[in-house]
Wavefront OBJ file of the C-alpha trace (Angstrom):
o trace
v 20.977 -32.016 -5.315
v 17.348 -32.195 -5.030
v 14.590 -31.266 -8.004
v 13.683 -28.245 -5.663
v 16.765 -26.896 -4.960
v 18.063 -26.807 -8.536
v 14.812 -24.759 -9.271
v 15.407 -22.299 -6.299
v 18.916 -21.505 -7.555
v 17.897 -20.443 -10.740
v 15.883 -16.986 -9.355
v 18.864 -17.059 -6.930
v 21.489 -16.476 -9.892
v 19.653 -14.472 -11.669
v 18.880 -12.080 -9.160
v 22.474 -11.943 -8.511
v 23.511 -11.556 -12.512
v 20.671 -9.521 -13.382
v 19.396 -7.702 -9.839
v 16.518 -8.250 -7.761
v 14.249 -5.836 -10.159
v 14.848 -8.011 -13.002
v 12.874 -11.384 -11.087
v 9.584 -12.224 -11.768
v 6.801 -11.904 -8.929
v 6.724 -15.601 -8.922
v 10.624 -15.718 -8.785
v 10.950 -13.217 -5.936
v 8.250 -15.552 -3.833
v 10.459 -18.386 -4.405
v 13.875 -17.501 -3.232
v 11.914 -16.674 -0.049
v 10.129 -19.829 0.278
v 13.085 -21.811 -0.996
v 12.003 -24.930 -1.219
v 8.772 -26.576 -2.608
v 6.639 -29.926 -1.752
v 6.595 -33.167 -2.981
v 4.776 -33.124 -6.536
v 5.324 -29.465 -6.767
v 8.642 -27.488 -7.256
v 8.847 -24.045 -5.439
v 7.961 -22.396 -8.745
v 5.161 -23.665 -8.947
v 4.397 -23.511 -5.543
v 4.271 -19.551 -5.821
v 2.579 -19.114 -8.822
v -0.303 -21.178 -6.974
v -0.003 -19.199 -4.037
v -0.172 -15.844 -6.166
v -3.233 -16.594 -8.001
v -4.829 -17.268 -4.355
v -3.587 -13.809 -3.326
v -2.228 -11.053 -5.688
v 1.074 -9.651 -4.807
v -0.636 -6.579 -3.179
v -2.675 -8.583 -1.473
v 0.132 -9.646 0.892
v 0.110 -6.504 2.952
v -2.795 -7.938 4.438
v -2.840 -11.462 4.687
v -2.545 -12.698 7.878
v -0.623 -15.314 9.006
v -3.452 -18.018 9.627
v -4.440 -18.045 6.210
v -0.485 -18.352 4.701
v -0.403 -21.433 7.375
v -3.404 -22.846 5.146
v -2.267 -22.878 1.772
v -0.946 -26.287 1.193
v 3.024 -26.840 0.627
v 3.529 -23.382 3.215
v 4.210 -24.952 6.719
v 4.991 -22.636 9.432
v 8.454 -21.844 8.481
v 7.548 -20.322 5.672
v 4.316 -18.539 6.537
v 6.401 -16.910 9.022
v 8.922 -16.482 6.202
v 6.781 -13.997 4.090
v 4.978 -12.611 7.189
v 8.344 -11.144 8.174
v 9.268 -10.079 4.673
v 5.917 -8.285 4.280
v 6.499 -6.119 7.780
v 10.005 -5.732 7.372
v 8.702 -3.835 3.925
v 5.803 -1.980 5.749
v 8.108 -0.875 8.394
v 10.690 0.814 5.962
v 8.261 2.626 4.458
v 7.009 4.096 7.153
v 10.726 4.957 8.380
v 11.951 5.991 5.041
v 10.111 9.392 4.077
v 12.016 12.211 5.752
v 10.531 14.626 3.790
v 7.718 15.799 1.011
v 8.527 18.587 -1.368
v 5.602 17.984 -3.472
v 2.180 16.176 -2.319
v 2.631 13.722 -5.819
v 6.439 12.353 -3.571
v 3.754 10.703 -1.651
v 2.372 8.230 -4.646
v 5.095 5.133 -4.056
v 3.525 4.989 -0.516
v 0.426 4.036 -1.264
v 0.796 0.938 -3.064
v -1.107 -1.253 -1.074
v -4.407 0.323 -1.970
v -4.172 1.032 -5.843
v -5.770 -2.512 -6.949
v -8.052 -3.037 -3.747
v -11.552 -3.673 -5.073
v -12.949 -1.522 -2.351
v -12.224 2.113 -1.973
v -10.010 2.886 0.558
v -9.093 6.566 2.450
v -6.079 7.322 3.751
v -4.695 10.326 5.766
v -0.578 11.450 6.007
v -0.119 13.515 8.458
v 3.017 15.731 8.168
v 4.772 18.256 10.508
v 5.970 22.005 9.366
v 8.662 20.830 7.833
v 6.718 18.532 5.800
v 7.843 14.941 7.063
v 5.695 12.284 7.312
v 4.386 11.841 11.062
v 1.438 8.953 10.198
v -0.254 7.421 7.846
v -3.406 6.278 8.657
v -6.701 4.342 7.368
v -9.987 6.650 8.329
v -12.373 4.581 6.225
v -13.006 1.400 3.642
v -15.840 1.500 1.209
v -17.472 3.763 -0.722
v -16.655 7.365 0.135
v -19.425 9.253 1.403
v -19.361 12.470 4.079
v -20.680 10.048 6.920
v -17.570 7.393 6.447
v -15.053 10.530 6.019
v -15.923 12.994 9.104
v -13.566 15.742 9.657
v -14.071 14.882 13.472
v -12.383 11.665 13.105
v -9.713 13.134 10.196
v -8.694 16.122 12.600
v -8.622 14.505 15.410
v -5.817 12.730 14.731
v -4.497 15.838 12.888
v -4.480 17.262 16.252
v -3.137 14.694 18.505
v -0.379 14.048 16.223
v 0.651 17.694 16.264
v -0.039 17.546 12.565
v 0.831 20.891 10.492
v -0.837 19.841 7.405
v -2.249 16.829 5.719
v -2.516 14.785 2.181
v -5.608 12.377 1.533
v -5.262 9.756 -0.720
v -8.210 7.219 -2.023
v -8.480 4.766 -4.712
v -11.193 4.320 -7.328
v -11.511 0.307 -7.959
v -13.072 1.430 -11.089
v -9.716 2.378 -12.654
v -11.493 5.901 -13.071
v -9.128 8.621 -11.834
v -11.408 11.513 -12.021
v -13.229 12.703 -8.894
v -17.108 11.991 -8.402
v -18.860 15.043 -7.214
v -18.713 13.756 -3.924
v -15.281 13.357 -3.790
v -15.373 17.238 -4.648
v -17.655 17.855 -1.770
v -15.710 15.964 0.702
v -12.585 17.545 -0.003
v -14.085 21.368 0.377
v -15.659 20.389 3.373
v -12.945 18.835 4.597
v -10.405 21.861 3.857
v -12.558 24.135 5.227
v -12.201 22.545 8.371
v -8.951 22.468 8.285
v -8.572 26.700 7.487
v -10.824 26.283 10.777
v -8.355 24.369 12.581
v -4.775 26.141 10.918
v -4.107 22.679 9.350
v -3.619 22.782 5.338
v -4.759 20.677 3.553
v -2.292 19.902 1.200
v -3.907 17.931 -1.508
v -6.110 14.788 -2.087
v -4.845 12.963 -4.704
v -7.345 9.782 -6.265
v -5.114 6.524 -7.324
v -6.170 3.808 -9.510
v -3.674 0.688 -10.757
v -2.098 2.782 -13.376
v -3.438 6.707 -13.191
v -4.085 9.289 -10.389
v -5.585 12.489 -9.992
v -4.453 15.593 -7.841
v -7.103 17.825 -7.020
v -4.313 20.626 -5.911
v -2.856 20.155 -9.851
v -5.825 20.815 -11.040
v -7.359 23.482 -9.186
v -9.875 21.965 -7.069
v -8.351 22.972 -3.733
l 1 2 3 4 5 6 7 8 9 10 11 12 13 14 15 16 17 18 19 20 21 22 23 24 25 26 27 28 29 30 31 32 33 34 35 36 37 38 39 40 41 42 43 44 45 46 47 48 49 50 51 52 53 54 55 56 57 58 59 60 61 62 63 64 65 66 67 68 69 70 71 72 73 74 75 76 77 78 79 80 81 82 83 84 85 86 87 88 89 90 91 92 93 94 95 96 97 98 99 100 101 102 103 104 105 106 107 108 109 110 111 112 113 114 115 116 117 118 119 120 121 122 123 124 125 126 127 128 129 130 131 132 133 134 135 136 137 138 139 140 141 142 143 144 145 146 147 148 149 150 151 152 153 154 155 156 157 158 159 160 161 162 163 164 165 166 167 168 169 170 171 172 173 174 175 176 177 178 179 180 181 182 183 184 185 186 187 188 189 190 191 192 193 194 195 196 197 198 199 200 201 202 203 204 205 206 207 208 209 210 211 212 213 214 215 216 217 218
């Protein structure tokens, strides 16, 4: 048995003694990769690969740049490209329904430790289930980047009955600038406008967040 496999078996059999939550970022990289290079076990192989690109950096990582990092190899670029959707997919498939606009915080992962500021849009039906989630704008929120023309739109086309906004402060910051006040008014006044609620607009950072419907704001 070869150096690499022995070290592969090890997250194998503990995932299967302890669970798959009880693995180590590193760990869970490696039963997918399986097998390492020469000079470098598959342990180490993604620990180097995560300190190139942080476990929520994956979402976005396209395949190109996997094919680059030495040791990967096609097989298992495409490996962790399919994990990745696989996981996207499923959460877009698994929210049937939102009883309370906070349900919507384990689907927005992928944006709590991006360095930029990122705004997302669910768009839910009168029975509140998820119909899309969608990006409307990266960088630093300001009333030109977040329109209600582009926000509504959508709203519209999608047959939306209501609608939850969700951005992240890189700063680790939860509390809303006055602009992110500003936005939000102007925002839910179009949607009165338009009969589509908003619902809230809750602000994410790595370890906090902040609902503006909690606290009064809207």
């Amino acid at each position: 048995m070869s150096f690499n496999k022995e070290k592969i078996d090890l997250p194998r059999e503990k995932l299967e003694r302890k669970g798959v939550s009880s693995l180590k970022d590193e760990e869970l990289l490696a039963v997918i990769l399986r097998t390492g290079y020469k000079g470098k076990n598959v342990l180490q192989l993604a620990k180097e690969i995560l300190n190139q690109y942080p476990v929520q950096d994956f979402v976005r990582i396209p395949l190109s740049k996997l094919r680059d990092i030495k040791g990967m190899g096609r097989s298992k670029a495409c490996a962790i490209a399919a994990a990745v959707e696989l996981v996207k997919r499923g959460l877009d498939k698994d929210i049937i329904s939102i009883k309370k606009p906070t349900d919507i915080l384990p689907y927005v992962f992928d944006i709590r430790t991006r360095n930029k500021e990122c705004f997302l849009v669910f768009y839910l039906n009168a029975r509140n289930e998820i119909l899309k989630r969608e990006f409307v704008s990266v960088g630093i929120l300001t009333a030109s980047l977040v329109h209600p023309r582009e926000v509504f739109n959508s709203a519209i086309t999608q047959a939306a009955a209501s609608v939850i906004f969700v951005h992240n402060h890189p700063s680790g910051n939860s509390n809303p600038s006055e602009e992110d006040i500003s936005i939000t008014k102007r925002l839910s006044s179009a949607g009165e406008i338009l009969g589509i609620e908003v619902l809230d607009h809750i602000i994410v950072t790595k370890t906090d967040f902040f609902s503006m419907k909690a606290k009064g704001i809207i």
